[in-house]
C-alpha positions in Angstrom: -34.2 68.6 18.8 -32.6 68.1 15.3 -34.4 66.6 12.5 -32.1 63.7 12.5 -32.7 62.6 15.8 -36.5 63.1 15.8 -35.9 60.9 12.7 -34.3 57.9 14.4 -36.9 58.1 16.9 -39.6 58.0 14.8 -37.9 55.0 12.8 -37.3 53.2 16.1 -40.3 53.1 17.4 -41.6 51.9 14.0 -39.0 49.1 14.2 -40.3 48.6 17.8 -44.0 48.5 17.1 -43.9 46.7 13.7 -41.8 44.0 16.1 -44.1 43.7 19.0 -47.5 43.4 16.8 -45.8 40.2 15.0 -45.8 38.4 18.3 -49.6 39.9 19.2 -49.8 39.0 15.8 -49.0 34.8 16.4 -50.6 34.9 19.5 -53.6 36.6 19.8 -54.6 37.1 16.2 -53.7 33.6 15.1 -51.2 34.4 12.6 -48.7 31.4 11.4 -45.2 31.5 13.8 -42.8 32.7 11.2 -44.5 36.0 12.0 -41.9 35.7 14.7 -38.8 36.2 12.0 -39.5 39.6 10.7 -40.9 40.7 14.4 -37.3 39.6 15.8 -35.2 41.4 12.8 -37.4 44.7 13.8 -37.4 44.6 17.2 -33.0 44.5 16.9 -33.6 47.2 14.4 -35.3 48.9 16.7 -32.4 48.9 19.3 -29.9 49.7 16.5 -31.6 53.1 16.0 -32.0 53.6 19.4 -28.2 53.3 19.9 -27.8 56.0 16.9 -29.2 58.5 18.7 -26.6 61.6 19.8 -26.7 61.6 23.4 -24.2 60.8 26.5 -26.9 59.2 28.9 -29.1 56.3 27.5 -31.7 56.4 30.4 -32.7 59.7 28.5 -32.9 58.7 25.4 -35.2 55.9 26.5 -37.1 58.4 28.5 -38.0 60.5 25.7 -38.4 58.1 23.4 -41.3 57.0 25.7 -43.0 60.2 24.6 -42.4 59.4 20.6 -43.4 55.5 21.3 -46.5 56.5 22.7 -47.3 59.2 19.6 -46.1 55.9 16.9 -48.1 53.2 18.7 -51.4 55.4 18.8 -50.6 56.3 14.7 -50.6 52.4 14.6 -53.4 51.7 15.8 -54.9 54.2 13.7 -53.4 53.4 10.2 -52.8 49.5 10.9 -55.1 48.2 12.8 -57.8 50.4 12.0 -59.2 52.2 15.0 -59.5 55.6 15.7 -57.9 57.1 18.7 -60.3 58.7 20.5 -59.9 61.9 23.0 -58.4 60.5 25.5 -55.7 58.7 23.8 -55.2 62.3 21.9 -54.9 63.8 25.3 -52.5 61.1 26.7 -50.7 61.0 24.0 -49.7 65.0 23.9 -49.2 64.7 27.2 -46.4 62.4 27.0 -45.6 64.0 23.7 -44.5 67.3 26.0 -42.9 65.2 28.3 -40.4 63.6 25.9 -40.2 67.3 24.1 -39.1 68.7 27.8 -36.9 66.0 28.5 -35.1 66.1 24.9 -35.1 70.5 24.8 -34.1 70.6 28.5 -30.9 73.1 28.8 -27.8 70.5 29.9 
């Protein structure tokens, strides 16, 4: 994988994160509704990158991006929200980390 691809997943699934915690955000930590503007303009950012990414088959792309969403969202939940992952989602998460590595180094 080249650096500029690992780089639009990475941004993506900030884009995608950022978008979906607004709407957690409004409705489960109270937060005021035009939460929901930023969260919409991120989550379409978030498919924008996805689209930039260098590959004939999207179903892959969204398969190992599962891998790199997983990695993000557990980094979130660590830096934003303030809980530490613990062992299990370490494990989990380089699990699926391998998974989207295989599927993204896989000889075509």
């Amino acid at each position: 994988m080249n650096l500029a691809t690992l780089a639009l997943y990475a941004s993506a699934a900030i884009a995608e994160i950022a978008g979906c915690f607004a709407f957690w955000a409004w409705l489960r930590l109270g937060k005021p509704i035009w939460w929901l503007v930023p969260g919409v303009a991120s989550l379409m950012m978030f498919a924008l990158l996805l689209t930039r990414v260098d590959t004939v088959a999207a179903g892959r792309t969204y398969a190992a991006y599962g891998g790199i969403y997983i990695v993000g969202s557990l980094t979130w939940l660590w830096l934003v929200e303030d809980l530490r992952p613990d062992r299990w989602d370490l494990l989990g998460g380089a699990v699926c980390l391998v998974g989207a590595a295989i599927i993204i180094g896989g000889p075509r």
